[in-house]
C-alpha positions in Angstrom: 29.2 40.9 3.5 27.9 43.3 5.8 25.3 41.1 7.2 28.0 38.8 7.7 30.0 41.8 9.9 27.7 42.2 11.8 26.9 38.7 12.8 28.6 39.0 16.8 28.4 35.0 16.3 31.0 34.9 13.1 32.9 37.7 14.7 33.7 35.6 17.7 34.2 33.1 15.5 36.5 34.8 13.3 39.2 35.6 16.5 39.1 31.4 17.4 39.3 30.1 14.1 42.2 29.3 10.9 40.5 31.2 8.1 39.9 27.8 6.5 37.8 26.6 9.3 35.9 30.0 10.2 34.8 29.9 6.4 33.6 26.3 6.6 31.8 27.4 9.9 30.0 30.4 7.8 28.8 28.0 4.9 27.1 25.2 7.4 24.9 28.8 8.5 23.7 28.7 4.6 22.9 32.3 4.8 26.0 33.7 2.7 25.9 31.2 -0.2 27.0 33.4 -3.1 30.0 35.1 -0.3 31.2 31.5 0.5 31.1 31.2 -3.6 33.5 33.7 -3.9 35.8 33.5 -1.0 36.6 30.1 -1.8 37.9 31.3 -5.2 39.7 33.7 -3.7 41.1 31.2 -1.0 42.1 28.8 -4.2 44.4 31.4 -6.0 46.6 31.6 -3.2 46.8 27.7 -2.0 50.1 27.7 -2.7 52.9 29.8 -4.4 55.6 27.0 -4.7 54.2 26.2 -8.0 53.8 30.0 -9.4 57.4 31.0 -8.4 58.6 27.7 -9.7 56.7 28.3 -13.1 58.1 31.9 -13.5 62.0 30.8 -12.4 61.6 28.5 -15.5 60.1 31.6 -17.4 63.1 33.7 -16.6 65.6 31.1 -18.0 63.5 30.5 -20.9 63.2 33.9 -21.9 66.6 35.8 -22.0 67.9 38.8 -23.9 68.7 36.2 -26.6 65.1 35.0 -26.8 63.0 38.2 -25.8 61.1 38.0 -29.4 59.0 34.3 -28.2 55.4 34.8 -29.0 52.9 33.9 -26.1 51.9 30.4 -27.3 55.8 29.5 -28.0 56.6 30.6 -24.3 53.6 28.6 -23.4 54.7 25.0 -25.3 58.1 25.7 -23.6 56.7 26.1 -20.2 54.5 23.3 -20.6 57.8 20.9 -21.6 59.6 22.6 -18.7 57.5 21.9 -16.0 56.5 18.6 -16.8 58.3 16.1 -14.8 56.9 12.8 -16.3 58.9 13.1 -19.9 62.0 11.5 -19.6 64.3 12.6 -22.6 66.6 9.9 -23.9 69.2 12.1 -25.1 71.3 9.2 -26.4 68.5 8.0 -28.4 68.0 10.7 -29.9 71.8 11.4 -31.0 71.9 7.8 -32.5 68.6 8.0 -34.9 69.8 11.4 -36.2 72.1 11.6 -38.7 75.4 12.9 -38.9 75.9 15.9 -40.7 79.3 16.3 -43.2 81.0 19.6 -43.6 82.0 20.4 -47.1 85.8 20.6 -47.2 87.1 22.3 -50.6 
């Protein structure tokens, strides 16, 4: 990383340049192979936070004061269901395959 500082070419570089593009410019040099390696890990985490605030909005209506006492892998089947846009739940399907329940009058 500090070769990479001072490198006047990648510092010039670095004012013209998106961050994106000064980082593709860096790994065409070939000299900063394990830097590149972990920048664009770094770069990945924060593509785009649509999806993580999305993910914990469903979170926080999952999880109320009613249901505080979820383990980890039930929050985790429920988030999985939740954010899942392909299933299509047929509630009217499923009200007419389950049997009605009597109440027991005395």
């Amino acid at each position: 990383m500090i070769d990479l500082q001072c490198c006047s070419r990648f510092e010039d570089l670095n004012r013209r340049l998106h961050i994106v593009q000064f980082w593709e410019e860096v790994a065409k040099d070939g000299r900063f192979v394990r830097t590149i390696e972990i920048v664009a890990g770094v770069l990945a985490m924060f593509g785009s936070t649509f999806d993580c605030e999305q993910l914990f909005s469903l979170m926080k209506g999952i999880k109320t004061k009613n249901r505080s006492r979820l383990t980890d892998h039930r929050l985790n089947n429920l988030l999985r269901i939740a954010s899942n846009k392909s299933i299509k739940v047929d509630l009217k399907a499923i009200v007419e395959k389950k049997p009605c329940q009597k109440s027991k009058q005395s």
